[in-house]
C-alpha beads as a LAMMPS data file, in Angstrom:
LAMMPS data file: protein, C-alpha beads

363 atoms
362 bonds

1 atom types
1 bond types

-500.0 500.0 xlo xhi
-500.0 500.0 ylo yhi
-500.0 500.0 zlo zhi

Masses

1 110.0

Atoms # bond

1 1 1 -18.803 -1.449 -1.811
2 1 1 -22.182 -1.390 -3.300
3 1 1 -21.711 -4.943 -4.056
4 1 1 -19.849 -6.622 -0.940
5 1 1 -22.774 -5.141 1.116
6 1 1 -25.576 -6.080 -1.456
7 1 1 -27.337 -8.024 1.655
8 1 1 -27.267 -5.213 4.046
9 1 1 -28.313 -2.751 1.950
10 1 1 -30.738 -4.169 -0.187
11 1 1 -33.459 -5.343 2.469
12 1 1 -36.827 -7.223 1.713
13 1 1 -40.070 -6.318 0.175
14 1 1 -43.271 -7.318 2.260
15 1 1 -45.911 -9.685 0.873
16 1 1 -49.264 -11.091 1.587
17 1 1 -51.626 -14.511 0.402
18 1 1 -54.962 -13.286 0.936
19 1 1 -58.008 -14.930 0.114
20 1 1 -60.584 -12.538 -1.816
21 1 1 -63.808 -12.370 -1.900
22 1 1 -66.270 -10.034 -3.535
23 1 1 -63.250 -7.430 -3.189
24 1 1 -63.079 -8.418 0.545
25 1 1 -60.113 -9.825 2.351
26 1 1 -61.646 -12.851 3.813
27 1 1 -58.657 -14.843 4.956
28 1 1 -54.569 -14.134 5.168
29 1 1 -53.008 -17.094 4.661
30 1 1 -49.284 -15.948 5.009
31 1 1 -47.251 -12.612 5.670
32 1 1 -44.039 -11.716 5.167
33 1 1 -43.088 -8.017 6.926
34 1 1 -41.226 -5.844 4.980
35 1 1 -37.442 -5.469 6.243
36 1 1 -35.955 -2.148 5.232
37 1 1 -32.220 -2.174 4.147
38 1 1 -29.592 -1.425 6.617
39 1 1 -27.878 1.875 6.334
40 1 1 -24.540 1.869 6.192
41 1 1 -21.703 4.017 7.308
42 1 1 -18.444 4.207 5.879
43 1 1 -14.919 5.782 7.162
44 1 1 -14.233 7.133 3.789
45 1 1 -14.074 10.678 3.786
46 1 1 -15.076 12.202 0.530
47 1 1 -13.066 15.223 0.730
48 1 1 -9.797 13.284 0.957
49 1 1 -11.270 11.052 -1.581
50 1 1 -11.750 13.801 -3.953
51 1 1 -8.634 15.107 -3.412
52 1 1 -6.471 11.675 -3.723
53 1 1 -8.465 11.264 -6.988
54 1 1 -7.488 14.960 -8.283
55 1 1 -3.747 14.093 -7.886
56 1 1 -4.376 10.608 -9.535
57 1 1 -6.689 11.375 -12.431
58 1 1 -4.328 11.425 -15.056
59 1 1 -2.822 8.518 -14.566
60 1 1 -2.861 4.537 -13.788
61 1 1 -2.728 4.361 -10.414
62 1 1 -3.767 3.556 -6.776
63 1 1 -4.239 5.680 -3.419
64 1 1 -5.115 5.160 -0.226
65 1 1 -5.361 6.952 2.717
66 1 1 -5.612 5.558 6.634
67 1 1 -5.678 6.742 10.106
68 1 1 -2.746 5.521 11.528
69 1 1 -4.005 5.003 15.260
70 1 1 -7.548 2.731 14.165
71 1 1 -6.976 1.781 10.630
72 1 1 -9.835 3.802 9.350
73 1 1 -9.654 4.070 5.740
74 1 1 -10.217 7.397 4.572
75 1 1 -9.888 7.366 0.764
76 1 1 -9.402 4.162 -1.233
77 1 1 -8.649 5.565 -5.404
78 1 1 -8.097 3.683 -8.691
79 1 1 -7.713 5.164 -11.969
80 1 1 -8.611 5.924 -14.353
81 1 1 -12.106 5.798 -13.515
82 1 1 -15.501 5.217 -15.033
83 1 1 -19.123 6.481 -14.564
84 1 1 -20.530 3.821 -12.756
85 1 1 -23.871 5.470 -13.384
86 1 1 -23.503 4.093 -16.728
87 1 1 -24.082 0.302 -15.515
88 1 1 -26.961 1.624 -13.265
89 1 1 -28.457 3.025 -16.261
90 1 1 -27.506 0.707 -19.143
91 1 1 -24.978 1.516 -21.261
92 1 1 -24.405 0.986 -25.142
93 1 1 -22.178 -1.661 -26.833
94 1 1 -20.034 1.002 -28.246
95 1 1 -19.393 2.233 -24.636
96 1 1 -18.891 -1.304 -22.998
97 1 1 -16.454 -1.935 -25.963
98 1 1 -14.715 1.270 -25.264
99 1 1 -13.904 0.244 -21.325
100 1 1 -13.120 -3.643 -22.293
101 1 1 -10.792 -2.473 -24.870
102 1 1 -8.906 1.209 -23.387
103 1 1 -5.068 0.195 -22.827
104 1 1 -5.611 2.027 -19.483
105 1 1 -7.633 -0.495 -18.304
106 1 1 -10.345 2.052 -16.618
107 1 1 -12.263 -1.671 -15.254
108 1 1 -9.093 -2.850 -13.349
109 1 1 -9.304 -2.077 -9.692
110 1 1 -5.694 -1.177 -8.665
111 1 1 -5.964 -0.415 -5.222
112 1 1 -6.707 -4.509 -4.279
113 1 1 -4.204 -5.414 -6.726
114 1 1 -0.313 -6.635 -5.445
115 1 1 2.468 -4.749 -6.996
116 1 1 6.593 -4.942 -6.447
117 1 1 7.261 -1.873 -4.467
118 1 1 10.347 -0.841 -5.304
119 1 1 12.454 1.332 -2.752
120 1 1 9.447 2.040 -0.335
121 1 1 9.852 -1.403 0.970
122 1 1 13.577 -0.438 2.441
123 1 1 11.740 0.651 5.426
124 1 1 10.565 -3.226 6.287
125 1 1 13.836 -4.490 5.732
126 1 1 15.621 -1.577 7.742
127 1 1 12.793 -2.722 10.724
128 1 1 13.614 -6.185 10.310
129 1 1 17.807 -5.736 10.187
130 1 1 17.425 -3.557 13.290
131 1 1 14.678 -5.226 15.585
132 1 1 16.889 -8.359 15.010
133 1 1 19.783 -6.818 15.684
134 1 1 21.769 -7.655 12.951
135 1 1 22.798 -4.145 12.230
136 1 1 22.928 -0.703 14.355
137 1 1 21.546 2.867 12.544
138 1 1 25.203 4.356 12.247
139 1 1 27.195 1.038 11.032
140 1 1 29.310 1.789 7.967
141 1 1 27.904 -0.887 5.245
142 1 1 30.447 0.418 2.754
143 1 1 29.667 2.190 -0.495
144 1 1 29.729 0.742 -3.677
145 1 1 32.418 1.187 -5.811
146 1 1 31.683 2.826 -9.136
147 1 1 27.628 2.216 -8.061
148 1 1 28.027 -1.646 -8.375
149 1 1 27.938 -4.483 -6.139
150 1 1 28.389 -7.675 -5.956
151 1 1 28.901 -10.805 -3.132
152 1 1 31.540 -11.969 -4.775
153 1 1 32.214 -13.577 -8.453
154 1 1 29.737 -16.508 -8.046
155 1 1 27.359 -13.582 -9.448
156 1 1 29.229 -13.816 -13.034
157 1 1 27.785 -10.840 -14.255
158 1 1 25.065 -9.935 -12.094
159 1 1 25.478 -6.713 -9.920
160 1 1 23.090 -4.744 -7.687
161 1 1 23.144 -1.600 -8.614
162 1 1 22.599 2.287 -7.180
163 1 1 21.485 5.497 -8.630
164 1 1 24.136 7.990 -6.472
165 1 1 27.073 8.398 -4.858
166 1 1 27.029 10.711 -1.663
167 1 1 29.705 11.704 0.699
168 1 1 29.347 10.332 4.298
169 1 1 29.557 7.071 5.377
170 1 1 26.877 4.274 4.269
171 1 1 24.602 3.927 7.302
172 1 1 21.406 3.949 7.839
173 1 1 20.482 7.466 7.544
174 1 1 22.427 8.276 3.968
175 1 1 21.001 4.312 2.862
176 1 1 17.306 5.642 2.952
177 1 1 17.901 9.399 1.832
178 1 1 19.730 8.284 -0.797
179 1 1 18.089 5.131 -1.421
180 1 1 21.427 2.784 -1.418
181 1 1 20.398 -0.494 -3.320
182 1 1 24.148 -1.939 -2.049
183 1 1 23.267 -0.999 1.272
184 1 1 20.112 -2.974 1.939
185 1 1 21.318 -5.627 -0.368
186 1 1 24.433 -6.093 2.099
187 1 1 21.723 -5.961 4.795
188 1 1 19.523 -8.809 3.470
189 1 1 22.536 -11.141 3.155
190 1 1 23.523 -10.243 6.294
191 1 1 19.993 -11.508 8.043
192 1 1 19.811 -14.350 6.219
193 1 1 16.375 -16.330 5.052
194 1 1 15.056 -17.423 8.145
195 1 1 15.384 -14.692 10.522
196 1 1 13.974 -12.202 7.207
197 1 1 11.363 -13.851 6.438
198 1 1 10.128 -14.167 10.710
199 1 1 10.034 -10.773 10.320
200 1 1 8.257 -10.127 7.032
201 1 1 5.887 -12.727 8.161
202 1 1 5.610 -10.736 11.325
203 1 1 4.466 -7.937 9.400
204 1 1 2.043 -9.105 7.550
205 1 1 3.295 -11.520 4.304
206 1 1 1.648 -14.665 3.573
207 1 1 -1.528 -13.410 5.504
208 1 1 -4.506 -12.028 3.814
209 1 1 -6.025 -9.040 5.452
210 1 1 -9.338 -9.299 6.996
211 1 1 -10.944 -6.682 5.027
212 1 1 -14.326 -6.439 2.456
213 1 1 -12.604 -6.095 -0.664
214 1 1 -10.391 -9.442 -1.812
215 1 1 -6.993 -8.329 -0.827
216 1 1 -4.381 -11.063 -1.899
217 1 1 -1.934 -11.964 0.534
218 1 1 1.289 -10.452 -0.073
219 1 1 4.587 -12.316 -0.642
220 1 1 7.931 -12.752 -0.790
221 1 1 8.106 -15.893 -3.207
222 1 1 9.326 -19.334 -2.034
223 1 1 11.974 -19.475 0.439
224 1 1 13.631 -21.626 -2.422
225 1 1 13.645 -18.500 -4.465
226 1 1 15.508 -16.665 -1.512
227 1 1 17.890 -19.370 -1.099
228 1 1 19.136 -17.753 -4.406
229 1 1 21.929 -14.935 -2.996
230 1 1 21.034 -12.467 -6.033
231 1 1 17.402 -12.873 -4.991
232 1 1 17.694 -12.231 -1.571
233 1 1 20.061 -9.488 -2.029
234 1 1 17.171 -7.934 -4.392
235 1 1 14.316 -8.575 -2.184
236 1 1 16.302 -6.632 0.516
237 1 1 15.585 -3.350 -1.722
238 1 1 12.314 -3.984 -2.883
239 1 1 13.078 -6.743 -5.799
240 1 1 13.106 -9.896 -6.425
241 1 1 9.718 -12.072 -5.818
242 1 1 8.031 -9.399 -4.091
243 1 1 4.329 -8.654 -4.356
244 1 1 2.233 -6.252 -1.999
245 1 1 -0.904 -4.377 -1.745
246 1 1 -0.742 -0.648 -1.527
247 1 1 -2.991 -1.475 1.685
248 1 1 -0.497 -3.548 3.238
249 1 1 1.907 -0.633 2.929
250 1 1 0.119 2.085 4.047
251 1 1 -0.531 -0.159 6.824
252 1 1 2.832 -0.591 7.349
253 1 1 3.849 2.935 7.204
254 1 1 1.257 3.801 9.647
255 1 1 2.446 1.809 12.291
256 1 1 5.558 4.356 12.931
257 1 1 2.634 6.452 13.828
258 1 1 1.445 3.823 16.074
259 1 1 3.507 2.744 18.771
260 1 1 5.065 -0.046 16.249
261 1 1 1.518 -1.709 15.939
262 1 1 0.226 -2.261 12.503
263 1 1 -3.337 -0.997 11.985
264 1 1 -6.176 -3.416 11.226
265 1 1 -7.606 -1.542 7.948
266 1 1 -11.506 -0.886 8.100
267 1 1 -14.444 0.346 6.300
268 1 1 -17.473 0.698 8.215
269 1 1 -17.181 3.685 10.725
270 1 1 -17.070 2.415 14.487
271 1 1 -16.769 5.897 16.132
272 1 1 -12.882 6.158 15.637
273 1 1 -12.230 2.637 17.017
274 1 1 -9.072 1.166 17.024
275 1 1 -7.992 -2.137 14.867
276 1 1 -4.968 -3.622 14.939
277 1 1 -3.490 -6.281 12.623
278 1 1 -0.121 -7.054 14.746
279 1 1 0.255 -6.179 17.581
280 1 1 3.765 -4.664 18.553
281 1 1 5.330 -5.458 15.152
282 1 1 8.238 -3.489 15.385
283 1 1 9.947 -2.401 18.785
284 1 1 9.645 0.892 19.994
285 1 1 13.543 2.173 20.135
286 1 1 13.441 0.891 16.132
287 1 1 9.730 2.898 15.707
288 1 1 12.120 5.918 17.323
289 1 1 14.820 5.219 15.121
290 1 1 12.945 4.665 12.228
291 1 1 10.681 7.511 12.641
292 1 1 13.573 9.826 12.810
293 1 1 15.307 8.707 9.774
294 1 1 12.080 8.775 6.925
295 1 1 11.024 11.725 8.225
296 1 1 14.566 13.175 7.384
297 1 1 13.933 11.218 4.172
298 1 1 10.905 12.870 3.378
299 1 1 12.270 16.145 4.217
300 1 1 14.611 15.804 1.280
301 1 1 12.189 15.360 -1.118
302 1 1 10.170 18.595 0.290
303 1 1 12.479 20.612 2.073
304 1 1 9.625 22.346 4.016
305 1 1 7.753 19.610 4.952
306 1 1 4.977 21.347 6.489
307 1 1 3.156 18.292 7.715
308 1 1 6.671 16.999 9.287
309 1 1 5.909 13.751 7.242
310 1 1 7.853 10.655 7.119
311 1 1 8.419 9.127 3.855
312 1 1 9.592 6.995 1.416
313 1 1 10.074 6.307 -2.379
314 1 1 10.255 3.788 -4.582
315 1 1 11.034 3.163 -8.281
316 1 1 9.859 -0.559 -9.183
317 1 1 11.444 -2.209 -12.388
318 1 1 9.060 -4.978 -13.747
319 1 1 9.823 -6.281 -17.505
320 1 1 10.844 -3.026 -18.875
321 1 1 8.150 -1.397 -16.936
322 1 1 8.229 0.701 -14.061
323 1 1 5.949 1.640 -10.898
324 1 1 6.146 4.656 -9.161
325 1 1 5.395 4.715 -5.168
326 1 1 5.136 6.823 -2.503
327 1 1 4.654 5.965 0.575
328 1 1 3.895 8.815 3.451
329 1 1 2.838 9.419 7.175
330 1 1 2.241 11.613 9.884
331 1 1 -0.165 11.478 13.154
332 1 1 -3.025 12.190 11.249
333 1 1 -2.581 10.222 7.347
334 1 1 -0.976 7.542 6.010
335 1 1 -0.678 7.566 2.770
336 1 1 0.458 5.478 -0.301
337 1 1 0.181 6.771 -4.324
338 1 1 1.442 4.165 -6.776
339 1 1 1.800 5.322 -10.278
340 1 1 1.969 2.482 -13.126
341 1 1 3.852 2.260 -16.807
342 1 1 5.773 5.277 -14.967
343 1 1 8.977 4.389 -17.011
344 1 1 8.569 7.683 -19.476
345 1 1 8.089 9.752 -15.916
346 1 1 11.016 8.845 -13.549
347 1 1 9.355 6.994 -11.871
348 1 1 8.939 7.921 -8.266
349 1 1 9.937 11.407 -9.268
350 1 1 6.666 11.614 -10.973
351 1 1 4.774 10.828 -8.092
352 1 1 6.498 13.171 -5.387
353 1 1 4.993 16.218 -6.259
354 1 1 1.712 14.444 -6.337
355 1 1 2.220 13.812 -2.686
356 1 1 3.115 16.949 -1.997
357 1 1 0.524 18.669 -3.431
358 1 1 -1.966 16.260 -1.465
359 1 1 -0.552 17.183 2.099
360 1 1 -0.789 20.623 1.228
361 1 1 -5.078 19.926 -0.004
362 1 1 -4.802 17.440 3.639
363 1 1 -3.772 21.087 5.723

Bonds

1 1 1 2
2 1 2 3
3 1 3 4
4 1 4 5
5 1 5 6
6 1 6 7
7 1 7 8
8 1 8 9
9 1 9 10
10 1 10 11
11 1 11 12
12 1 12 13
13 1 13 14
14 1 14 15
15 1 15 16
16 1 16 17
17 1 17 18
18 1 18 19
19 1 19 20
20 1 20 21
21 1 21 22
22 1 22 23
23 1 23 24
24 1 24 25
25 1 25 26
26 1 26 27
27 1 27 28
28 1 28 29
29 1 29 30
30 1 30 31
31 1 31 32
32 1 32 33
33 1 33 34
34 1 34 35
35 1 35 36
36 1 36 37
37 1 37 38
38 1 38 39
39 1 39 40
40 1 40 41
41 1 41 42
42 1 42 43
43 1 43 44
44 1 44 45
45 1 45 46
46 1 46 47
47 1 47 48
48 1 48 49
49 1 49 50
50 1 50 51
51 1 51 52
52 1 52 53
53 1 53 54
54 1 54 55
55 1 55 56
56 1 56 57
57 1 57 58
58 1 58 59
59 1 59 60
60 1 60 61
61 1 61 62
62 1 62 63
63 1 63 64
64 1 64 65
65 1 65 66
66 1 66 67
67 1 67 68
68 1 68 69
69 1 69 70
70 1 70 71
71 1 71 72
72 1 72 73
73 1 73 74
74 1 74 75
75 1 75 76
76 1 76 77
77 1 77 78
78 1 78 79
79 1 79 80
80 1 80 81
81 1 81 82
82 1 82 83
83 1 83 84
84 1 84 85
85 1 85 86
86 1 86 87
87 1 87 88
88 1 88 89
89 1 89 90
90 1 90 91
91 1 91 92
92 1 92 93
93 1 93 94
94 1 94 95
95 1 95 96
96 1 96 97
97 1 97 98
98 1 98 99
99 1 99 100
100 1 100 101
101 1 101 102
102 1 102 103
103 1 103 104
104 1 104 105
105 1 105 106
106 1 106 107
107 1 107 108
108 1 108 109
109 1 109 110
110 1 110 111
111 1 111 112
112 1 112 113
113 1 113 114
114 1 114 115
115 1 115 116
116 1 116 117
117 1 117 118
118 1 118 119
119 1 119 120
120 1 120 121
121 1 121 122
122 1 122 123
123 1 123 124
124 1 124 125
125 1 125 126
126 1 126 127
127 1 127 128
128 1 128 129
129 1 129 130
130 1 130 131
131 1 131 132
132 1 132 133
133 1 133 134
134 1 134 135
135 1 135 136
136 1 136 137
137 1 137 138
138 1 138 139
139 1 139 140
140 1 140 141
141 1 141 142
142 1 142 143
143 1 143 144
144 1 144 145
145 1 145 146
146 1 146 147
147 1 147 148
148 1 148 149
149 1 149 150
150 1 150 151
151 1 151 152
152 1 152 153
153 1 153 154
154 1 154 155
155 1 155 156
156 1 156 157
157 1 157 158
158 1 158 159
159 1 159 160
160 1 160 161
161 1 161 162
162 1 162 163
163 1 163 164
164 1 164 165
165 1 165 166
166 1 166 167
167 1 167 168
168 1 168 169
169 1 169 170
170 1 170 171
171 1 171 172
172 1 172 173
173 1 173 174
174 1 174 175
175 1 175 176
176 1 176 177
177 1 177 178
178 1 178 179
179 1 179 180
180 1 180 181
181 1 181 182
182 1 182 183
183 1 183 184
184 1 184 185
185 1 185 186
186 1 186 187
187 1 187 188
188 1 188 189
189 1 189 190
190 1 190 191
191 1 191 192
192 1 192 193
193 1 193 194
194 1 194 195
195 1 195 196
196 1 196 197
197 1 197 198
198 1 198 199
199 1 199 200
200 1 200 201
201 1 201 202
202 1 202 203
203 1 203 204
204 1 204 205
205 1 205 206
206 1 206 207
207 1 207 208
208 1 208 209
209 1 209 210
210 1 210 211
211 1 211 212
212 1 212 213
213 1 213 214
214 1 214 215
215 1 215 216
216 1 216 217
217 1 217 218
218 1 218 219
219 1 219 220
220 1 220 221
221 1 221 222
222 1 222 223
223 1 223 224
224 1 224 225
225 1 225 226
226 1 226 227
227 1 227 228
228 1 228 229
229 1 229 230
230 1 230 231
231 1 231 232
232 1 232 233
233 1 233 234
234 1 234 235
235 1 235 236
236 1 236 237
237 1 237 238
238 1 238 239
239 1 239 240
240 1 240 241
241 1 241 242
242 1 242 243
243 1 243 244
244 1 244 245
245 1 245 246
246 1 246 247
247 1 247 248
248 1 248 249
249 1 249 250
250 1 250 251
251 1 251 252
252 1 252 253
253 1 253 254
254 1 254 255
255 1 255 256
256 1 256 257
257 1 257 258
258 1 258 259
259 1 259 260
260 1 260 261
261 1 261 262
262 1 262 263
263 1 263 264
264 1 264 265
265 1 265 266
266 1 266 267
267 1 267 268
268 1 268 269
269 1 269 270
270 1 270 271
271 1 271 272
272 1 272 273
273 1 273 274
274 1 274 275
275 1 275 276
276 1 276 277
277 1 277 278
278 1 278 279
279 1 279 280
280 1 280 281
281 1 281 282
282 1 282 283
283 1 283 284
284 1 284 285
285 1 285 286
286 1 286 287
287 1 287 288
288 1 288 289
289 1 289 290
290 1 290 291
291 1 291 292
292 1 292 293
293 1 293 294
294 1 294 295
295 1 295 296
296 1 296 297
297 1 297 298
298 1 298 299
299 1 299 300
300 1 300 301
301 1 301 302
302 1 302 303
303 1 303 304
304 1 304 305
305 1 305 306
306 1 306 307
307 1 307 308
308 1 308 309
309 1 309 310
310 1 310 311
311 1 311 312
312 1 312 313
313 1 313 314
314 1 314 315
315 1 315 316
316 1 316 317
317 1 317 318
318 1 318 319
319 1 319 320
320 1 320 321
321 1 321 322
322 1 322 323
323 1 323 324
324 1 324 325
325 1 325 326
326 1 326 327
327 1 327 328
328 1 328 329
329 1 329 330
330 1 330 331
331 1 331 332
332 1 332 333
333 1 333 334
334 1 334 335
335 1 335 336
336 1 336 337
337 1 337 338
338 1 338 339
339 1 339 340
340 1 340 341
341 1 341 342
342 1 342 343
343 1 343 344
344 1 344 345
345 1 345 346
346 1 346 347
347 1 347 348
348 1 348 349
349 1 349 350
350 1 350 351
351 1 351 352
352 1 352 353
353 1 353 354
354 1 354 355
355 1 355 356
356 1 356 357
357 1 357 358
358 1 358 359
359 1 359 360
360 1 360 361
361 1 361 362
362 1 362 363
């Protein structure tokens, strides 16, 4: 932040051509005032920055945390971390080696990077499939049979898989507790490209985010890619081509907190201000819908669920790798944790009773 408001904050120093003589100013030929620096305030709050950090600390990852009503961004974490004293101060080869060269790559700055997100991003499909009607919450999808699925045998060997069987019918509800790959596989088909993809633009893809870091757009791919069944099918779980910010998602999540509006994220503290980024992105009976069924989501994965929460996970596969996610919200936080190389942790099981230990710090 230091850097993106360099101008602001540095100022000007003051300076004077004088003409001299026998120690006596005689003459100013030019003056230049000094102009202090600007000061600056942010909307991070260093308590929930702290405590994002604490849960995080361990690991490669990214937090954020955002009002949901004015897109005030209250903690933005990557780690692991360095000392920027040390660059402030000077540093020795040995220690500039050490950072360049730590597999944890303490340097990288996660939370601006774009990541596949896995299983949270069921909740942008399930908006999508409902706002445009082309499912209701309690329509039977159909379970998979032995976990599998496929359209038909045009996928040779290719099948979309799921991690559990549950009693009940497929709908909505069971889909997001349960996190049924078949289910919103089914449901992507069922949309089709054009009217997914108006709604994913809607939200936010293939639009970079006014904001003072560099956040990349996110995306879906090429709609060439999604003319691809298999990879439409996968993007409709949180596959295929996708790439997001863990910005973009908490903004996302925060706009069930918001009347269906997604929250322009911001940085420099306008008195509790509101931003928003679109406007009525998802309808309000869906928002109701919606709301209902992550925070019944979120209750399974912490049964008290003090903070009456909405939630979702999300285990991303990428080459052998995998992500961890969480994404969470409630009136007063939104909150995303991403946890990378989680493939020896389970995942987004690894990264749920982070979250739950910071809404319990958030009290």
């Amino acid at each position: 932040m230091e850097s993106i408001y360099e101008k602001d904050l540095r100022g000007q120093n003051g300076v004077s051509i004088l003409v001299v003589r026998d120690g006596n100013v005689v003459d100013t030929i030019a003056k230049r005032d000094v102009k202090n620096g600007k000061d600056i305030k942010t909307t991070i709050d260093v308590d929930v920055q702290k405590k994002v950090y604490e849960q995080l600390k361990n690991d490669q990852g990214a937090g954020v945390v955002m009002q949901p009503k004015t897109g005030e961004v209250l903690a933005l974490v990557s780690t692991p971390s360095y000392d920027p004293n040390d660059f402030a101060l000077g540093m020795t080869t040995a220690k500039w080696d050490s950072l360049n060269n730590d597999k944890n790559r303490p340097l990288e700055n996660r939370f601006t990077g774009l990541y596949t997100p896995g299983s949270t991003f069921k909740a942008f499909t399930a908006a999508a499939a409902l706002d445009s009607k082309t499912i209701t919450a309690d329509e039977d999808m159909g379970q998979a049979k032995d976990k599998k699925w496929q359209k038909d045998n045009s996928w040779g060997d290719y099948f979309v898989k799921t991690t559990a069987a549950y009693d009940g019918k497929a709908d909505l509800q069971n889909a997001l507790i349960y996190s049924d790959n078949t289910y919103f596989a089914k449901v992507a088909l069922k949309m089709g490209i054009k009217t997914y993809t108006d709604k994913l633009n809607s939200y936010g893809f293939n639009d970079q985010m006014d904001f003072p870091f560099t956040i990349p757009a996110s995306s879906y791919g090429e709609e060439s890619d999604l003319k691809k069944d298999i990879t439409l099918a996968d993007t409709g779980y949180g596959q295929g081509k996708l790439q997001i910010s863990p910005l973009h998602l908490t903004a996302f999540y925060a706009s069930f907190e918001n009347n269906g509006s997604i929250p322009k994220p911001y940085l420099i503290y306008q008195d509790g201000k509101a931003e928003t980024w679109k406007k009525d992105a998802i309808s309000s009976g869906t928002v109701e819908t919606l709301k209902k069924a992550l925070t019944n989501t979120y209750s399974s994965y912490d049964s008290e669920n003090p903070t009456k929460a909405l939630g979702k996970t999300g285990t991303a596969q990428v080459n052998e790798k995998e992500i961890g996610w969480l994404c969470s919200a409630n009136k007063d936080y939104a909150i995303t944790l991403m946890v990378d190389n989680a493939e020896d942790r389970n995942g987004s099981l690894y990264v749920t009773p982070l979250m739950k230990a910071l809404w319990r710090t958030l009290q």
